[in-house]
N, C-alpha and C positions, 0 to 999 in steps of 0.2 A: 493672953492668946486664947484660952479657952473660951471665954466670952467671946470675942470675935469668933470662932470657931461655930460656938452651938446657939451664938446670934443673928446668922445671914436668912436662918429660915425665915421669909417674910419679908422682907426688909429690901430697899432698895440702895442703889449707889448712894443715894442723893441722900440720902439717912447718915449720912458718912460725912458729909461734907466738913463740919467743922471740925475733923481729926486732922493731925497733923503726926509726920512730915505729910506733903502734901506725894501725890506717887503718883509719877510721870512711866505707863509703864513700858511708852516708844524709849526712854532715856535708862531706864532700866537695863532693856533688855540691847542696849546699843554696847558693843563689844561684847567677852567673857562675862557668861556664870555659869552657876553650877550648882545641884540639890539635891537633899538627901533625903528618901520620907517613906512612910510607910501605907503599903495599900493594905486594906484592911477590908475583910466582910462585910456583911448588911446590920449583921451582930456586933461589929466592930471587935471582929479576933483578927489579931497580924495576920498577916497573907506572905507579904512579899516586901524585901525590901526596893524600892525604887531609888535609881539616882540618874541624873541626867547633866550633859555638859552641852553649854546653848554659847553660839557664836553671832551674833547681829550685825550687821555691816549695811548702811544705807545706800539705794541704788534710785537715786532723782530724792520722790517723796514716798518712798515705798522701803520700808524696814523688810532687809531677808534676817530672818533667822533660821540657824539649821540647828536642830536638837536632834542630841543621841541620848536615847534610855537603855537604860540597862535596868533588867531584874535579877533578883536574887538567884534564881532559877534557871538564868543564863539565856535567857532570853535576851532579845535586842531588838530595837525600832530605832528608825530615824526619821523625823518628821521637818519639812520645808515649810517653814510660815511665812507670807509676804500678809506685811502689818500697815495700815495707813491713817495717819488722823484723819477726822472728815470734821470735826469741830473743836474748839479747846477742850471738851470731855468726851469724844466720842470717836471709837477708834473701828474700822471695820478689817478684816482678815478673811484669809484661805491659806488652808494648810492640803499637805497631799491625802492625809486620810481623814480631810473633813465634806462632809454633805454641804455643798455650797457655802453661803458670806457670811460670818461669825461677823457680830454688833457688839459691840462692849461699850462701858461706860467708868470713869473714873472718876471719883470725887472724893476730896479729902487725900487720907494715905489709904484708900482703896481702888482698885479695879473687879468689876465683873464680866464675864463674859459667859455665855452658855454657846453648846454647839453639838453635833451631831457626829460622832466618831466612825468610820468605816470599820470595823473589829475584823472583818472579814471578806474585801473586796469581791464586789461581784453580788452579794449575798445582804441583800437589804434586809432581811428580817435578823439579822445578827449586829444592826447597829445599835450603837446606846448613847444615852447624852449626856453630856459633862457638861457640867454647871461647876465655875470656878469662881473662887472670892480669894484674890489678892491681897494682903495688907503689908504695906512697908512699915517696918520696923525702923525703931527711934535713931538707929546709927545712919539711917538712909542706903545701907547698902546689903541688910538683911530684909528678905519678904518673905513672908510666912503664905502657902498656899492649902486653901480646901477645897476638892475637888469629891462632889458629887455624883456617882457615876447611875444613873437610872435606867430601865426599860420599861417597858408599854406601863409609865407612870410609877415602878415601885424601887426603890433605893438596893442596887447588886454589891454596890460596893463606893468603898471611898478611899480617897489619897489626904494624907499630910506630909506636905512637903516643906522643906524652906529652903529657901534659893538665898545664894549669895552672890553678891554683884566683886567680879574679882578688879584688882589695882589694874589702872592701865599702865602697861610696861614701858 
């Protein structure tokens, strides 16, 4: 994991392709999961623990997911994703606290996607952009996520997460 981790700088989806499991992440994120991970400084000192519980249910061809986070600090967000393929690797989205169409790409057991986060509605100069690299893990129901979080081009912070795909009941 640490390779994948401090190997995305640079590199595209498509550099990925011959890993496997292969990581489908409309099929993923379809029913329950859930993840635990830590946001961390620009220094990479713990900050906060993050964990979040994500619900996906299809509506035509259009994936809703609703996520809750929670931080250690007792905070909370809830975020509305509406997810859709637009080709066998290429998925585009809108969330409630994102800047317009998030584009992503999937190849191999990876997804990326980059996008523009609202941190503070109304207040454009307090957004910042997440750059996310996905990888599904060898049992197909563990994903490891690294989430780079930037402003005006310089690294504020970052998330390690991993998401667990829970049993359908």
């Amino acid at each position: 994991m640490a390779l994948f981790v401090t190997g995305c700088a640079g590199k595209k989806p498509a550099d990925f392709a011959h890993t496997r499991p292969v990581f489908d992440p409309a099929a993923f994120f379809t029913g329950e999961t859930s993840s635990m991970g830590m946001l961390q400084s620009r220094g990479g000192n713990p900050q906060q623990i993050v964990t979040t519980k994500t619900v996906g249910r299809w509506s035509g061809d259009v994936l809703l997911v609703e996520q809750d986070l929670t931080f250690s600090g007792g905070n909370t967000q809830h975020r509305s994703w509406q997810i859709r393929r637009t080709s066998p690797h290429h998925f585009e989205g809108r969330a409630n606290d994102v800047v317009g169409t998030i584009r992503g790409e999937a190849r191999g057991s990876v997804f990326h996607w980059s996008f523009i986060l609202k941190t503070s509605p109304g207040n454009p100069l307090a957004n910042v952009r997440m750059s996310q690299w996905m990888q599904l893990q060898p049992d197909g129901r563990t994903m490891i996520n690294h989430t780079t979080i930037t402003k005006a081009g310089l690294v504020v912070a970052q998330v390690t997460e991993q998401f667990r795909k829970e049993q359908p009941r």
